[in-house]
N, C-alpha and C positions, 0 to 999 in steps of 0.2 A: 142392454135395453131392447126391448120390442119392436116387432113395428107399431102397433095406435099411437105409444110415445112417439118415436121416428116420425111420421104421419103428423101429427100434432107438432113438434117442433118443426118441421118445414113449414107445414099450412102457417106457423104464428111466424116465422123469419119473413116469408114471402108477404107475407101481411104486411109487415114491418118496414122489408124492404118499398114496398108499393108507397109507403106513405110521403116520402121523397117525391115521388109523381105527382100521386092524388092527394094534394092536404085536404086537412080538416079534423083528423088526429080517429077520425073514427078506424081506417082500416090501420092503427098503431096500434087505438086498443083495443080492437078484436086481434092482432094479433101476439100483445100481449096475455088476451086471456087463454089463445090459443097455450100458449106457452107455458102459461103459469097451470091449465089443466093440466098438459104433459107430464109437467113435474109432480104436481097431486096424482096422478097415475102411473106414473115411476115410485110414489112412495107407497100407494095402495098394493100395488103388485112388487116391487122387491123392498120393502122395510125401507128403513133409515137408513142403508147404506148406497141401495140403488137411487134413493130418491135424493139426499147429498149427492149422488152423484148427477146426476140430470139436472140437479140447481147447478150447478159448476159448468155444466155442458152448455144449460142453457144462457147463462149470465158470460162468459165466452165467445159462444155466436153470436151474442145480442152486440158487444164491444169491438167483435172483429164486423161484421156490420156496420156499425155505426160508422167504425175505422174506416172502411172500403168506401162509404155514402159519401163523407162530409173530408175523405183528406184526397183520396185515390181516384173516387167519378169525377169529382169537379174539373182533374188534370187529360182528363179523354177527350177523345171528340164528340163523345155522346155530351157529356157530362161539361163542357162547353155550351152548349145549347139548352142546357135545362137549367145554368144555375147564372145568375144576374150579377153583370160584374161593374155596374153604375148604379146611381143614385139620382134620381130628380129634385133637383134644387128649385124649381120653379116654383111659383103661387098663381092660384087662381084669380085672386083677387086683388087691385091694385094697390101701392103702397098708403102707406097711411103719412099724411103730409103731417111735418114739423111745423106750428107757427113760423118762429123765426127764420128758417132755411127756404121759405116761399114767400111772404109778404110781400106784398108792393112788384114782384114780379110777375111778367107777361107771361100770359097763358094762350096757347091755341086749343080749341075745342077739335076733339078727336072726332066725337059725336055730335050731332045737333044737341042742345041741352033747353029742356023743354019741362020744368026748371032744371031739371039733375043730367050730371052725363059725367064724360069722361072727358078730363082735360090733358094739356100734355107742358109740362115745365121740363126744360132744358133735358129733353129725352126721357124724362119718367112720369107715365099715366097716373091719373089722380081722378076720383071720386070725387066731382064738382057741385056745386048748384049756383045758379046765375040769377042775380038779386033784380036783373035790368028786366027779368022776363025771358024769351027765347033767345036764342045765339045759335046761328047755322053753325054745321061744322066748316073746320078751315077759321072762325072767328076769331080773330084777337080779342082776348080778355085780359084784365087783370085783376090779380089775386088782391083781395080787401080784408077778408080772417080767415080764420077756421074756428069752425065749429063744430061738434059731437063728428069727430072725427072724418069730415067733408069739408073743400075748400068751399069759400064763399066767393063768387066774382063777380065780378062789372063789366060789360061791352066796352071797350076803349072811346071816346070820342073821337074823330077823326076830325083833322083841323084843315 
């Protein structure tokens, strides 16, 4: 092979390799096409034999790459720091209350709820609205339904 081939399969590895850093798949398939020219210019310039052979070169590097990317960087110090080894289990948004596992139980408001807020049952936040009107936060409330997926409550009377 030549150097433009030569040239041309580096420029599309280094591509390739880049794309591990930079996503977005575009510097993959520039250097994809990097690559796939090389080979059309290994076959224009030595026939079907040199250009079979630059698909084989390049279909190799591309495998021992990948290889190196996804089994060998991940075990480095570099490659520690670039690749994510937890998952966020969290929600943004609080849970969606069950009828049955809340009724007729005591709620503290998290938030003022003025009618809508956030309440709090046995340690888990809930998307409220209070039927009585306003309720400071810190207020004892109790749970009366649910509806379209919001509890509905009442200020406690206090005796």
């Amino acid at each position: 092979m030549d150097t433009p081939v030569l040239v041309l399969f580096a420029a599309g590895l280094v591509l390739l390799g880049f794309e591990v850093v930079v996503p977005g798949a575009i510097l993959g398939a520039l250097g994809g096409l990097f690559l796939l020219g090389g080979v059309a210019l290994a076959f224009a310039q030595h026939g079907v034999e040199g250009g079979l052979l630059a698909l084989g070169v390049a279909l190799v590097a591309v495998v021992a790459l990948m290889y190196f990317e996804f089994r060998i960087l991940p075990r480095t110090r570099i490659g520690k720091r670039m690749f994510l080894k937890a998952s966020i289990d969290a929600t943004s948004q609080p849970a969606v209350a069950v009828g049955e596992t809340v009724m007729g139980k005591e709620a503290r408001a998290v938030t003022a709820l003025s009618p809508t807020g956030l309440v709090e049952i046995e340690g888990r936040r809930y998307e409220a609205r209070c039927d009585s009107g306003f309720a400071d936060e810190g207020a004892r409330l109790r749970v009366v339904r649910v509806e379209s997926f919001q509890l509905v409550v009442m200020a406690e009377v206090a005796l």
